[in-house]
Residue, then its C-alpha position, 0 to 999 in steps of 0.5 A: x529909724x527902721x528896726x530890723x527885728x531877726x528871727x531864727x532862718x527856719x522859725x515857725x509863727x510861734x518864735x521869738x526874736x534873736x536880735x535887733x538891728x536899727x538901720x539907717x533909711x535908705x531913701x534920700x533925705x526928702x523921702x528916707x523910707x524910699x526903699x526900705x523892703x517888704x516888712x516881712x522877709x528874709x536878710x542875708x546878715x554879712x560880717x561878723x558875729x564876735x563879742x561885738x556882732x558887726x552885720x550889714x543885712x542885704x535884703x533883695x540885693x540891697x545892703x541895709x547899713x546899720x545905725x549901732x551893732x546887733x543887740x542879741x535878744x535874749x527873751x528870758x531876760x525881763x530887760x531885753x523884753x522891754x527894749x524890745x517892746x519900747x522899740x516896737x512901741x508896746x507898752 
C-alpha cells in the first residue's frame, strides 16, 4: 500500500514527520499504482483533525482515500520511530 508520510507545510530538509497516512492505490486493479503522484510534494489534507483525524489528501487535483486514519508521529516516542521504520522497511 502506498504511505504518505506528511511533513510540516513549511519544513526544511532536516524535519521530522508529523503523520502517516496509508492510502489505497489509485489505479485500477491490473496496475494500481497507475496514478499515484510524484513521491515528493505537497497534499491539501481535507477533513478533520479531532481525537480521531479523519483526512483525504488531494494531490494535483486528485483525492487520494485513505485505507486507516492518520497516525500522528510523535518522534520522541521510541515506538513511533519503529512504525515508521517498519512502514518505510528500515530496519
Amino acid at each position: 500500500m502506498p504511505v504518505l508520510v506528511l511533513f510540516p507545510g513549511h519544513a526544511g530538509p532536516d524535519a521530522l514527520p508529523d503523520a502517516v497516512l496509508i492510502v489505497l492505490p489509485p489505479g485500477p486493479a491490473k496496475r494500481p499504482w497507475l496514478g499515484l503522484p510524484d513521491p515528493v510534494g505537497t497534499a491539501d489534507l481535507r477533513g478533520w483533525l479531532d481525537d480521531e483525524p479523519t483526512v483525504v489528501p488531494w494531490i494535483e487535483g486528485q483525492a487520494l482515500w485513505p485505507l486507516q486514519g492518520l497516525r500522528e508521529v510523535r518522534n520522541e516516542n521510541a515506538e513511533d520511530r519503529s512504525y515508521l521504520c517498519r512502514l518505510l522497511g528500515d530496519s
